[in-house]
C-alpha positions as CSV (number, residue, x, y, z in Angstrom):
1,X,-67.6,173.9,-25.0
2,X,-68.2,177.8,-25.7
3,X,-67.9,178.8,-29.3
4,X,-64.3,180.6,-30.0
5,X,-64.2,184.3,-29.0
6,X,-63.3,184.5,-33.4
7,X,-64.1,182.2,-36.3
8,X,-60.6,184.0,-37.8
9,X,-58.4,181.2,-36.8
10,X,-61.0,178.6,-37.7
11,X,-61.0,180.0,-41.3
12,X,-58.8,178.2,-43.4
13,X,-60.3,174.9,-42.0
14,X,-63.7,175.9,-43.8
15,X,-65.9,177.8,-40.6
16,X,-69.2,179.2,-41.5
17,X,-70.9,182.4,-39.8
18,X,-74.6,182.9,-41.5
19,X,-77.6,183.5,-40.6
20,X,-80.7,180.8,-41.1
21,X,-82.5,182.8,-43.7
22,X,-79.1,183.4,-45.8
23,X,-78.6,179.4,-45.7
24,X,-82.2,178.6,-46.2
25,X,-81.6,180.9,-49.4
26,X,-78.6,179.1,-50.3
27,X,-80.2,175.6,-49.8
28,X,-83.1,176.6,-52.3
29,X,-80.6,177.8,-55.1
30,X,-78.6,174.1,-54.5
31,X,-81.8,172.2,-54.6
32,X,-83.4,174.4,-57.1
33,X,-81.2,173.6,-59.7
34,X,-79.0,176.8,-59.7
35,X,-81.6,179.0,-59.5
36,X,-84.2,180.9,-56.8
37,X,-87.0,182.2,-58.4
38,X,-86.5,183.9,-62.0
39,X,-82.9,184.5,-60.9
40,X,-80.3,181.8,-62.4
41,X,-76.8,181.9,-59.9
42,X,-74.9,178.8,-60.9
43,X,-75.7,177.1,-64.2
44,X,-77.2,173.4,-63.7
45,X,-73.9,172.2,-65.8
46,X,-71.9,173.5,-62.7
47,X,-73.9,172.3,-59.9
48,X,-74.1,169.2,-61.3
49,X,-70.2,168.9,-61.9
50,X,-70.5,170.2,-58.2
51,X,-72.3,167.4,-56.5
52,X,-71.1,164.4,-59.0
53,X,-69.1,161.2,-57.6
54,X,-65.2,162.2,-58.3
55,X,-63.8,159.5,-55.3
56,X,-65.0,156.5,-54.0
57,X,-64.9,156.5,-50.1
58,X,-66.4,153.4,-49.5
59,X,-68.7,150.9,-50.7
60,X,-71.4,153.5,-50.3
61,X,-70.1,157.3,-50.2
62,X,-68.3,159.0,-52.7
63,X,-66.2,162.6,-52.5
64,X,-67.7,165.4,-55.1
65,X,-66.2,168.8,-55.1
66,X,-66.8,169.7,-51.5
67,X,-69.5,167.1,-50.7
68,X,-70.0,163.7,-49.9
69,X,-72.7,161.7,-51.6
70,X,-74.7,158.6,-50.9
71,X,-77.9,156.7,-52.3
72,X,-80.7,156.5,-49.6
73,X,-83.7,154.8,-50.5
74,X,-82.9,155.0,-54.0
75,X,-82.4,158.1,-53.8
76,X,-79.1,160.3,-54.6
77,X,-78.1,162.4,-51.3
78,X,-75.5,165.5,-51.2
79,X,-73.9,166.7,-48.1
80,X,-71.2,168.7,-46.2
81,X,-70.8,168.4,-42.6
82,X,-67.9,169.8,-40.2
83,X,-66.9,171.4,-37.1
84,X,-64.4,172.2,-34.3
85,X,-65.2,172.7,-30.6
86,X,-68.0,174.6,-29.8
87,X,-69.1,174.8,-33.7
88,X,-71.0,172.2,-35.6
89,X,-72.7,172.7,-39.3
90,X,-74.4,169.8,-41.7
91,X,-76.0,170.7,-44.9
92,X,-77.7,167.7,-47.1
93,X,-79.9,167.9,-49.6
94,X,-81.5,165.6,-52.4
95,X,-81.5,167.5,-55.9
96,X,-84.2,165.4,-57.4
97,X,-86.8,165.6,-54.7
98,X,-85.7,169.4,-54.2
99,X,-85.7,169.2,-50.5
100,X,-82.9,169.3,-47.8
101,X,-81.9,170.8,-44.8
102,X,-79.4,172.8,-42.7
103,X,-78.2,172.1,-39.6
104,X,-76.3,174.9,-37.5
105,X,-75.4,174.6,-33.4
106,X,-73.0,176.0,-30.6
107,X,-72.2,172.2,-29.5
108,X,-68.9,170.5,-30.8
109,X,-69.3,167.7,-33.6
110,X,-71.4,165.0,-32.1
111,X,-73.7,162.2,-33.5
112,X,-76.3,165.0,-34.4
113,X,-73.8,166.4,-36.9
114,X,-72.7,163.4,-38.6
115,X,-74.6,162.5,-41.9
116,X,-78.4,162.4,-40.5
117,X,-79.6,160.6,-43.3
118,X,-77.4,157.7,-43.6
119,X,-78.2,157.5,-39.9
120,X,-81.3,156.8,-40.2
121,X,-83.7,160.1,-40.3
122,X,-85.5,159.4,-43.3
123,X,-88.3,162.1,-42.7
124,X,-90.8,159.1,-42.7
C-alpha cells in the first residue's frame, strides 16, 4: 500500500514525519534521562511521570502517558507503536539500560510493528 499523497489527514490520529537522525536524537534524550549531552530538555521528574504505569492493560502491559510498558527479562520496557496504511512507526526503549530503538517503514502495520520486544527480539 503506497504511503498517502499527505500525512494532513492522518494528523489528529498521531502521524509522524522525521527524519532518522532527528528520532535517533530524540531516542537519546528519552533514554538519556531528559538530557543529550550537557543540554537538559525534559527534567527526569517529567519523564519519569511520562513513562510510569497509570492503567493496567493486562496481566503484563500497562498504559503511561502515551506509552505502553512491560517487564522483559526483568527489565522495565517503554514503547509507542502505530500506523495506518502505508505508514508504520515503533519506538521502545529501556530507561535503565539506556538503549532502544526506532522503527520507521512505508509498509502498513504488520507483525514487524507490533511490540518487538515482547515478541521475542531480545537483542541476544
Amino acid at each position: 500500500m503506497p504511503p498517502p499523497r499527505s500525512l494532513e489527514a492522518l494528523a489528529p490520529g498521531g502521524s509522524i514525519a522525521s527524519t532518522a537522525r532527528d528520532m535517533a536524537q530524540w531516542l537519546r534524550m528519552l533514554t538519556g534521562g531528559g538530557r543529550i549531552g550537557g543540554r537538559q530538555f525534559v527534567s527526569a521528574a517529567a519523564l519519569h511521570e511520562l513513562t510510569t504505569p497509570q492503567i493496567a492493560i493486562d496481566a503484563s502491559m500497562s498504559y503511561a502517558l502515551g506509552w505502553a510498558t512491560y517487564d522483559r527479562d526483568g527489565m522495565r520496557v517503554v514503547e509507542h507503536n502505530g500506523g495506518s496504511q502505508g505508514l508504520s512507526a515503533l519506538v521502545s526503549f529501556i530507561p535503565d539500560r539506556h538503549v532502544g530503538f526506532v522503527f520507521l517503514a512505508n509498509t502498513s502495520p504488520n507483525f514487524m510493528t507490533r511490540s518487538a520486544m515482547r515478541a521475542g527480539c531480545s537483542g541476544r
